[in-house]
ROKENU-230417 format. One line per field, with one value per residue (C-alpha): residue in one letter; residue number from 0; x, y, z; chain. Coordinates in pm, whole numbers, plus 50000, padded with zeros to 5 digits. Example, Ala and Ser with C-alpha at 12.3 -4.5 7.8 and 13.67 -1.06 7.14 Angstrom:
// ROKENU-230417
res <- [A | S]
n <- [0 | 1]
px <- [51230 | 51367]
py <- [49550 | 49894]
pz <- [50780 | 50714]
chain <- [A | A]
END
This chain:
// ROKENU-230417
res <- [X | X | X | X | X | X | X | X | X | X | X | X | X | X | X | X | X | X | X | X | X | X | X | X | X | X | X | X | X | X | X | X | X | X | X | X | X | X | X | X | X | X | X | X | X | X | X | X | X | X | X | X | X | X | X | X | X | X | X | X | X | X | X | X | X | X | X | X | X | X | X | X | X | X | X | X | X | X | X | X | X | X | X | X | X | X | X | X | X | X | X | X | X | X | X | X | X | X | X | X | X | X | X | X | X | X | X | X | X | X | X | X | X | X | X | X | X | X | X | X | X | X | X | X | X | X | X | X | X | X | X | X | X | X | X | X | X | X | X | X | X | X | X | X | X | X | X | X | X | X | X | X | X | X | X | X | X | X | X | X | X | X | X | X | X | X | X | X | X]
n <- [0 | 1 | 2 | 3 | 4 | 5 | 6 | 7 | 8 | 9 | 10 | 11 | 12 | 13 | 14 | 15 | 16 | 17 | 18 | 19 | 20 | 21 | 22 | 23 | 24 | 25 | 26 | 27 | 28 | 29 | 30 | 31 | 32 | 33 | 34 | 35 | 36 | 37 | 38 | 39 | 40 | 41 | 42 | 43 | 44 | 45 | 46 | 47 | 48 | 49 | 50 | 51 | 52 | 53 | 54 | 55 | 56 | 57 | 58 | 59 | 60 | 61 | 62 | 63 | 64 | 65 | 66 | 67 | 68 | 69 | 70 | 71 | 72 | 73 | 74 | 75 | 76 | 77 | 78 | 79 | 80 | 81 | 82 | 83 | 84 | 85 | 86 | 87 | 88 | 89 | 90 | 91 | 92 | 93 | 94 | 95 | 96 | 97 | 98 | 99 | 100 | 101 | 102 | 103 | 104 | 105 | 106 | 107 | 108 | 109 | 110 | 111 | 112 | 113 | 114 | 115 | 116 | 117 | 118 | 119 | 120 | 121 | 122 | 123 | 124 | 125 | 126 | 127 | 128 | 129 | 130 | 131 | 132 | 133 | 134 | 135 | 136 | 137 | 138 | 139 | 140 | 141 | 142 | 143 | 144 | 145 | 146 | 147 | 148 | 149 | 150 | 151 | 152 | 153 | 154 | 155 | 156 | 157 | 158 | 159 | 160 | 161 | 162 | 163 | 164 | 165 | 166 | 167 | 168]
px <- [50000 | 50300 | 50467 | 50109 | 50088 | 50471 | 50399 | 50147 | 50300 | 50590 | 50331 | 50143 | 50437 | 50592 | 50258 | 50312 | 50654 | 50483 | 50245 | 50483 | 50734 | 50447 | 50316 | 50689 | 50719 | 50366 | 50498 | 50824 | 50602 | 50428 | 50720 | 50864 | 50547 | 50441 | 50738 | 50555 | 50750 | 50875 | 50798 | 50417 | 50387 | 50541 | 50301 | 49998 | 50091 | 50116 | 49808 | 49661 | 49412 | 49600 | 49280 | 49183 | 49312 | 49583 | 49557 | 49297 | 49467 | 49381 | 49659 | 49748 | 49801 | 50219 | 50509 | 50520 | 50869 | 50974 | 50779 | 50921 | 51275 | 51247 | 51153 | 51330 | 51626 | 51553 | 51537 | 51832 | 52060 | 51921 | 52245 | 52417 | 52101 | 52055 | 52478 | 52433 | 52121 | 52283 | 52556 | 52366 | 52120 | 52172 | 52098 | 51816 | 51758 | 51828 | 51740 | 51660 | 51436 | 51255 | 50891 | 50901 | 50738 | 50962 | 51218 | 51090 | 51071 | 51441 | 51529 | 51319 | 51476 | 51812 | 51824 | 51681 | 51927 | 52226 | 52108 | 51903 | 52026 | 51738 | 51492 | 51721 | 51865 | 51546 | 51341 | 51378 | 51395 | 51117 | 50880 | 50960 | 50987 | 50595 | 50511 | 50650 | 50376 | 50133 | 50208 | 50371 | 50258 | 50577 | 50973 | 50987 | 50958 | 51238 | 51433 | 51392 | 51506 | 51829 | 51907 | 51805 | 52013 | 52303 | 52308 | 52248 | 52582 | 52774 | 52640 | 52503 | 52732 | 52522 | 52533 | 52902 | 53119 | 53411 | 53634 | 53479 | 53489 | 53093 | 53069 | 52815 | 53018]
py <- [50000 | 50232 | 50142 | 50193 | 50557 | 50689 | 50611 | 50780 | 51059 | 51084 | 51055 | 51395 | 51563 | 51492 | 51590 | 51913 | 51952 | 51902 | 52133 | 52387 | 52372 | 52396 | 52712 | 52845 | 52814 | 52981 | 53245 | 53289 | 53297 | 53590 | 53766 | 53760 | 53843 | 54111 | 54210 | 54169 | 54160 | 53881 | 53915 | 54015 | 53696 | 53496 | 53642 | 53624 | 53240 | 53141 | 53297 | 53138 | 52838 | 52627 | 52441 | 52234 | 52035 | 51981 | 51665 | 51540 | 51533 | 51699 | 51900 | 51954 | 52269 | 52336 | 52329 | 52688 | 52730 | 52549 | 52727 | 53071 | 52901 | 52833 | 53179 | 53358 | 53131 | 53161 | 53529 | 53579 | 53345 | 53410 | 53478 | 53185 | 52941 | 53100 | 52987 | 52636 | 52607 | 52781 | 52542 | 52237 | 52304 | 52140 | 52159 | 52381 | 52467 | 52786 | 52975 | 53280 | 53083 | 52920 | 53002 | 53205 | 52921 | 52679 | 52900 | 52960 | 52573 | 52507 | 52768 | 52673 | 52279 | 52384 | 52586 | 52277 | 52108 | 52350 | 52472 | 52196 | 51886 | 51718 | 51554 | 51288 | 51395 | 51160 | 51301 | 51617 | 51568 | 51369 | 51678 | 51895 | 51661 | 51583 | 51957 | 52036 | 51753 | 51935 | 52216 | 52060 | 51764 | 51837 | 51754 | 51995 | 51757 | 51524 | 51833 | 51958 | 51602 | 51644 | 51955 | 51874 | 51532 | 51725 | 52003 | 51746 | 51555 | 51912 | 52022 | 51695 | 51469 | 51176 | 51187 | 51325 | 51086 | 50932 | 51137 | 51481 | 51740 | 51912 | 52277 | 52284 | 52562]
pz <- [50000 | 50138 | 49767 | 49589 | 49786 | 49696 | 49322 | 49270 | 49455 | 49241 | 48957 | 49059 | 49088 | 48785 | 48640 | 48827 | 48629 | 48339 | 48359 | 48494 | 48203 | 47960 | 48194 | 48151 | 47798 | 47755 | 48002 | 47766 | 47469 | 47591 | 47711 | 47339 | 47201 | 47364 | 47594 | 47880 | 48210 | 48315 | 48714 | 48584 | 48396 | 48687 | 48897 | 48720 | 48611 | 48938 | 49050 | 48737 | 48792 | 48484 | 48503 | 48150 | 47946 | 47652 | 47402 | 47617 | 47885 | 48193 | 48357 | 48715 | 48876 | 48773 | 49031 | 49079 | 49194 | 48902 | 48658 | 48821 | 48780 | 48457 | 48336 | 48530 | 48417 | 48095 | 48114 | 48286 | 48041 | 47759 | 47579 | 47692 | 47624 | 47277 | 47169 | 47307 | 47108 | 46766 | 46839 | 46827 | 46528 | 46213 | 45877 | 45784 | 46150 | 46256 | 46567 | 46366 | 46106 | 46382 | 46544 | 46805 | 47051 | 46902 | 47053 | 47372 | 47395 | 47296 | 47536 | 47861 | 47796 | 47763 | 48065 | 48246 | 48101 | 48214 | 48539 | 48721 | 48828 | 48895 | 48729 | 48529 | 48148 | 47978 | 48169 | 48141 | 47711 | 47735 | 47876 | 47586 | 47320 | 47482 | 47512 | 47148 | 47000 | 47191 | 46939 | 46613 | 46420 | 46176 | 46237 | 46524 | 46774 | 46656 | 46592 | 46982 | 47069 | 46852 | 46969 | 47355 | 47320 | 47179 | 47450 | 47716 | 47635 | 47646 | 48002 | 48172 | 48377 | 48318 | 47938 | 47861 | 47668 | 47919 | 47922 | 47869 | 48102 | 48156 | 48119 | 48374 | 48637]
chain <- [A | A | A | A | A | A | A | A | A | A | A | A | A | A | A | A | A | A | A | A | A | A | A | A | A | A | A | A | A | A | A | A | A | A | A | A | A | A | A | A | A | A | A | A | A | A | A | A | A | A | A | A | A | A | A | A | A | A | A | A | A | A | A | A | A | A | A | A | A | A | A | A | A | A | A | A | A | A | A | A | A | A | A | A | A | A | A | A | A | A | A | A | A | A | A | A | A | A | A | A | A | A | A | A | A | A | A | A | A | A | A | A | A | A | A | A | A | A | A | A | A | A | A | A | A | A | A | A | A | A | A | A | A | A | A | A | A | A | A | A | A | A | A | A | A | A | A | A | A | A | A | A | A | A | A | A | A | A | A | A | A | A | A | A | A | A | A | A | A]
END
């Protein structure tokens, strides 16, 4: 029962983290959009009900630290996120050339990627790669998992070749 009760524990709250990186992405959406302040849209998205649904799925009200983490990360690194993503598109990809939520996507998962240790590498790519169907039925989401894969072996511990040092600080 104790077993039973802990899963589904960890289950809500990586539902939570779900919703709360798609939350964050909407958030950094807006923010490029319509240059909306980002402390504004943290604080009306976390006073914001997130009730619904998305793919017929019902969400869960978001992690709210995490969501403010992630924009406010986001925000504040922009620079740095934006060269780690230039460097790992390919081909006809580039940042420039890409939608604007597309973007905001690439950006929230690599400074998950670079900046928070925990939840696990797949887990982490898994979430956007998820969120980015939720908005593209084309090669985007393939191409976030390329580029999410290829930053994660740069910056993550757990995925760097033996032998190579992380640039995570």
């Amino acid at each position: 029962m104790a077993d039973q009760e802990s899963s589904s524990s960890r289950s809500a709250g990586n539902a939570s983290r779900s919703t709360a990186r798609l939350a964050a992405v909407q958030a950094l959406y807006q923010h490029a959009i319509a240059g909306t302040p980002v402390e504004r849209i943290i604080s009306e998205g976390i006073h914001h009900s997130f009730a619904g649904a998305l793919d017929d799925q019902e969400l869960v009200p978001p992690d709210r630290a995490l969501f403010a983490r992630i924009v406010r990360g986001v925000h504040a690194r922009r620079d740095d996120l934006d060269g780690l993503v230039d460097g790992a598109l390919e081909g006809s990809w580039s940042r420039d050339r890409l939608e604007t939520l597309l973007v905001a996507i690439l950006r929230a998962g690599c400074w998950e990627l670079l900046d928070a240790a925990d939840p696990p590498t797949r887990i982490v790519i898994k979430d956007y790669i998820d969120l980015t169907h939720a908005f593209f039925a084309g090669r985007e989401p393939g191409m976030v998992n390329a580029v999410l894969d290829k930053i994660a072996r740069r910056v993550r511990d757990d995925l760097a070749p033996a032998g190579a040092a992380s640039t995570d600080g």
